[in-house]
C-alpha positions as CSV (number, residue, x, y, z in Angstrom):
1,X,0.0,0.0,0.0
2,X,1.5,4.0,-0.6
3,X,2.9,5.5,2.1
4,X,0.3,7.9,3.6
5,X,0.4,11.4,5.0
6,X,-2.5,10.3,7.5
7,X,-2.1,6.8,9.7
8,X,-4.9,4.8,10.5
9,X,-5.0,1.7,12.5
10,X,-5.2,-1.4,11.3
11,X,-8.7,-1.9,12.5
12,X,-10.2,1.4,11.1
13,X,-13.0,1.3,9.2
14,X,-10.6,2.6,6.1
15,X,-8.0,1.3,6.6
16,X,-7.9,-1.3,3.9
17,X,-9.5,1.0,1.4
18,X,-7.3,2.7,-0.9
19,X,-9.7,5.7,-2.1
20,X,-10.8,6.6,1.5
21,X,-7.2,6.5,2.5
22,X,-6.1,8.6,-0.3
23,X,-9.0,11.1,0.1
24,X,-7.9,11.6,4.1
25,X,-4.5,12.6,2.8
26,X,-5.9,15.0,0.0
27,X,-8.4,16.8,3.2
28,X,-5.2,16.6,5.0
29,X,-2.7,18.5,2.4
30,X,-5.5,21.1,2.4
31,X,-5.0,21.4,6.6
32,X,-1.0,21.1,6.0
33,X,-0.9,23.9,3.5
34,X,-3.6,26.5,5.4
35,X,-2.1,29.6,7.0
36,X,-3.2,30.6,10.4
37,X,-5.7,32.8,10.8
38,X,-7.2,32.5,7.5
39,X,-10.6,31.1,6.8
40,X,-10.4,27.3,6.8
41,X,-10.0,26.1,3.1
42,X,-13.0,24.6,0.9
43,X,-13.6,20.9,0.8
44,X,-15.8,19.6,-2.2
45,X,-17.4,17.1,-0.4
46,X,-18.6,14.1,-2.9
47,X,-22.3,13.0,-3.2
48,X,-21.2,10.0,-0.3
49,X,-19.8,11.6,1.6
50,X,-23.1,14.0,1.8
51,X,-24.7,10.7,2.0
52,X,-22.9,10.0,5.1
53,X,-23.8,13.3,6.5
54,X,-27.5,12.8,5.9
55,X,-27.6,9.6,7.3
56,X,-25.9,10.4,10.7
57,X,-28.6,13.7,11.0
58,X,-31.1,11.4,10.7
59,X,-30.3,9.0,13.1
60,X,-29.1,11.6,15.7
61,X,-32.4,13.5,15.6
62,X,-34.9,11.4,18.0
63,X,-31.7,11.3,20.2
64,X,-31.7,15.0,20.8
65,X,-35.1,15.3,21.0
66,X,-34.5,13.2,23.9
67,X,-31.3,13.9,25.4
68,X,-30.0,17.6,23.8
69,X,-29.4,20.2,26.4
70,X,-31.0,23.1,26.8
71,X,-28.3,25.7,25.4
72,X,-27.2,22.8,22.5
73,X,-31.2,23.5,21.5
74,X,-30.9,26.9,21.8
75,X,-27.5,27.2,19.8
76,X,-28.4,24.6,17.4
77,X,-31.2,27.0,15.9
78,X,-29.0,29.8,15.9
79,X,-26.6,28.3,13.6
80,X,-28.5,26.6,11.5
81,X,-27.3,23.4,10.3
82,X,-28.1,21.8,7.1
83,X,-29.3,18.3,7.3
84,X,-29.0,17.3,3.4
85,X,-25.4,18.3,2.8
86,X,-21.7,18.9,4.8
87,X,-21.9,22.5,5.5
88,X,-18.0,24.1,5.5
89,X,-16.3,24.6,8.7
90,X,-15.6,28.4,6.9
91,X,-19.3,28.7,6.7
92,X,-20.7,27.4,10.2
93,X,-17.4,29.1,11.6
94,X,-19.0,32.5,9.7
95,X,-21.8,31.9,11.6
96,X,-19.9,31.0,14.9
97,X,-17.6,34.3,14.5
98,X,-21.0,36.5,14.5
99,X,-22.8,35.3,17.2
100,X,-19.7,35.2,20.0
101,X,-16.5,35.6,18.1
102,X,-15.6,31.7,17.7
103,X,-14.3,30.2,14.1
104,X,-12.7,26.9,12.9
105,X,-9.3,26.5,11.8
106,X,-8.4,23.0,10.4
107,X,-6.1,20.6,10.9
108,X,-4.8,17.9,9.0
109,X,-5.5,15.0,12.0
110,X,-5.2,14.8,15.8
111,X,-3.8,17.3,17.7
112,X,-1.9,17.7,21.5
113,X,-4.8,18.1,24.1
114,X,-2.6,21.3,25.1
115,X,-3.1,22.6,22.1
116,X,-6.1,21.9,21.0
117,X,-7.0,23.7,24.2
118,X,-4.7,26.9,24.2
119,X,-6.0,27.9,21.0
120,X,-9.6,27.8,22.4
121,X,-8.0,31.2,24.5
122,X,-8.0,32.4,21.3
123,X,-11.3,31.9,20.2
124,X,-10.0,29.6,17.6
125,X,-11.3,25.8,17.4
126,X,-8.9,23.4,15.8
127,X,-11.1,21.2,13.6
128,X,-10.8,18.2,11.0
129,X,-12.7,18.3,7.8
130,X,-12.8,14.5,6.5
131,X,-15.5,12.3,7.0
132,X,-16.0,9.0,8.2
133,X,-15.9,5.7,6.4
134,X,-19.0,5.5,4.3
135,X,-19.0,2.1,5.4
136,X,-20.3,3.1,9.0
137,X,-22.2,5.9,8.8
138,X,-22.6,6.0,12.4
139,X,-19.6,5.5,14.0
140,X,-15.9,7.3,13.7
141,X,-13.1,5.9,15.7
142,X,-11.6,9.7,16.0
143,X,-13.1,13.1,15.6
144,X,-14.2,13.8,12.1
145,X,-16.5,16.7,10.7
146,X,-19.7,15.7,12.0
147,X,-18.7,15.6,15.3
148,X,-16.6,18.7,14.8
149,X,-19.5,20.6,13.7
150,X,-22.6,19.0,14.7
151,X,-21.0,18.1,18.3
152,X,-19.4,21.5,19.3
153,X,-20.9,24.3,16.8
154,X,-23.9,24.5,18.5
155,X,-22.3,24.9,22.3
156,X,-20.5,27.5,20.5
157,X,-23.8,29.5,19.6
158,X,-24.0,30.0,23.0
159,X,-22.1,32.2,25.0
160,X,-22.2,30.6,28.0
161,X,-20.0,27.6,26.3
162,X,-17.7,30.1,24.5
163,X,-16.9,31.3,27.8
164,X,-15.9,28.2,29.6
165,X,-14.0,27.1,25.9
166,X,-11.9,30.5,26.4
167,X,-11.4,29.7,30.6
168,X,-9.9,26.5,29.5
169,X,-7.7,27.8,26.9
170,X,-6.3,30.5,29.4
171,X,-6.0,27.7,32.3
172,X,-4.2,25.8,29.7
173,X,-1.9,28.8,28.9
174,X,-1.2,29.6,32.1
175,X,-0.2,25.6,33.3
176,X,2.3,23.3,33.5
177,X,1.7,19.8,32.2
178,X,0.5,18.2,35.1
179,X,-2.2,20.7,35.6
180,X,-3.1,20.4,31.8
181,X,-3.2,16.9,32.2
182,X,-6.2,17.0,35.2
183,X,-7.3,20.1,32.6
184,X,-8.1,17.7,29.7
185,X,-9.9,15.8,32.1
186,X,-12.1,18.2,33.0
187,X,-12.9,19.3,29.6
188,X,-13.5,15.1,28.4
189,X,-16.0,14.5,31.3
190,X,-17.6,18.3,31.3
191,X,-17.7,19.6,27.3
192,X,-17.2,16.2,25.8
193,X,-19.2,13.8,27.7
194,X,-21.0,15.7,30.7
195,X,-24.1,14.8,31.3
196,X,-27.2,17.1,33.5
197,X,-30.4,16.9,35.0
198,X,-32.9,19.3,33.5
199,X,-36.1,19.8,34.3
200,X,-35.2,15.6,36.5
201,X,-34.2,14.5,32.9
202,X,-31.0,13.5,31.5
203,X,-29.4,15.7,29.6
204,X,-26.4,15.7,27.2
205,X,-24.2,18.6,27.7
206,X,-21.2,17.2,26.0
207,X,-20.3,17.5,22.1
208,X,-18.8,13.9,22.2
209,X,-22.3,12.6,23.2
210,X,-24.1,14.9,21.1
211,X,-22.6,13.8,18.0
212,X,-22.0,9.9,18.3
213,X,-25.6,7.8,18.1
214,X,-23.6,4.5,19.5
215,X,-22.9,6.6,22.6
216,X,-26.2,8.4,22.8
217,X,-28.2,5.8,22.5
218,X,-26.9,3.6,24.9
219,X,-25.4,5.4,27.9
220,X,-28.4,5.8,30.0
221,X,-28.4,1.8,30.1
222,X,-24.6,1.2,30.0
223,X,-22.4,3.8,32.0
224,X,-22.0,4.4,35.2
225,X,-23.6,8.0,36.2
226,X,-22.3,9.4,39.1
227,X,-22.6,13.3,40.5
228,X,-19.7,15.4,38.8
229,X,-17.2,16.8,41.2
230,X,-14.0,17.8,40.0
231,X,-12.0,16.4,42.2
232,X,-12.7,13.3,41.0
233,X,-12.5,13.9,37.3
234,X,-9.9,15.1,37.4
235,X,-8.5,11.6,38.8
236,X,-10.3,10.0,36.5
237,X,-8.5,8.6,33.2
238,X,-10.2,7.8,29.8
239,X,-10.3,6.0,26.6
240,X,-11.1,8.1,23.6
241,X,-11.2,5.0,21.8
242,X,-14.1,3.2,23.0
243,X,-17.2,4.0,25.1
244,X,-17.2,5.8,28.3
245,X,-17.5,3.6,31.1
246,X,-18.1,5.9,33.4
247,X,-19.6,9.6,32.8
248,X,-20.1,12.4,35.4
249,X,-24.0,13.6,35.9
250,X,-24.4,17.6,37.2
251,X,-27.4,19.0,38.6
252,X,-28.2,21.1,35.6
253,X,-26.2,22.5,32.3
254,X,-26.1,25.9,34.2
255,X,-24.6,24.3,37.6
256,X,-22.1,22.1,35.0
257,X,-20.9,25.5,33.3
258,X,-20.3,27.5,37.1
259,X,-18.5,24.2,38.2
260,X,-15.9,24.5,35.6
261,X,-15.6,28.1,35.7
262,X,-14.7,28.0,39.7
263,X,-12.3,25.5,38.8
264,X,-10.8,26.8,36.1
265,X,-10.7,30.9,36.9
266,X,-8.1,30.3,39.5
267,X,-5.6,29.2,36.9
268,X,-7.3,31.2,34.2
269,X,-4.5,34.4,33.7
């Protein structure tokens, strides 16, 4: 097989397919040849890969109709998603940028956790722009667009999320690495995968639940909930590459967001 730009496992969905592996490293060059600060570059997105797109909206719907938040709601008709093709991250990050200042800027594959996170100081979220194998529609063994956008754009329509983004960007900043380290904690269990009770439902705060329908769908039954303190989270590993055993339940989105912002203010410089 070539030698590519962008590694996948041996078990990834891809992996044994040429054409997906050669159109990861074509997204990818785009990422590798951006300039910072610009808008992110233009993707033509093929007719599957809209396909993909559609099918993962579709399924995700009854699921936040369930289990979305009450800002991801609120931010979610503010920036408008389409559910029939891949919207650019320059275009939801237009969107983004009016509301509260936020945009996307790409990048060619996983990132450091440090920064991926300092940037958020910046008001900059560091995004990929490739989808996931059309094989499984529903399932991505790393972050790929629609969890980038349909996960974390609509938190960022609020401003309540933009601020804690920005908190743990400056905590980040400011940190050495073990702080960062019970950081990206906080930030997996809180803004990835936190969970609330609104109006005594469950709620789904977190853009890593909000955008995978494995996860969604089966948490309730399958993890361990237990009350978020950050204490504990913060002593509290994780995979990113399976499902969360364990996630962390606040009392509401609100009490979530002014949990993280007393932790993280301190540090915050």
């Amino acid at each position: 097989m070539d030698a590519h730009v962008v590694q996948l496992d041996r078990d990834h969905p891809g992996f044994r397919d040429l054409d997906y592996r050669r159109r990861r490293d074509a997204i990818a060059h785009l990422a590798q040849v951006h300039r910072a600060g610009e808008p992110p570059p233009l993707v033509d997105y093929t007719e599957g890969e809209h396909g993909v797109w559609r099918t993962a909206l579709k399924a995700l719907a009854p699921l936040h109709e369930r289990y979305a938040s009450p800002l991801y709601r609120e931010g979610w008709q503010a920036v408008r998603l389409p559910d029939d093709r891949v919207p650019q991250l320059r275009e939801i990050g237009a969107r983004l940028g009016a509301l509260h200042g936020f945009g996307y800027q790409p990048a060619a594959g996983l990132v450091t956790p440090r920064f991926f996170m300092e940037n958020l100081a910046e008001r900059w979220f560091i995004s990929t722009q490739y989808m996931r194998h059309e094989s499984m529609p529903l399932y991505t063994p790393e972050p790929d667009v629609i969890h980038e956008l349909v996960g974390h754009a609509p938190l960022l329509a609020t401003a309540q999320h933009v601020e804690v983004n920005m908190l743990f960007g400056r905590a980040t900043k400011a940190s050495d690495d073990a702080v960062v380290e019970g950081l990206i904690r906080l930030y997996w269990y809180g803004l990835e995968f936190g969970l609330s009770r609104d109006g005594g439902q469950l709620r789904a705060v977190g853009a890593g639940l909000l955008s995978s329908f494995g996860e969604l769908g089966r948490f309730e039954r399958e993890s361990k909930l237990v009350p978020f303190d950050v204490e504990t989270v913060k002593r509290t590993a994780f995979d990113p590459t399976q499902y969360q055993s364990t996630l962390f339940v606040a009392e509401s989105e609100q009490a979530l967001l002014e949990t993280l912002r007393r932790a993280l203010e301190p540090l915050a410089r």
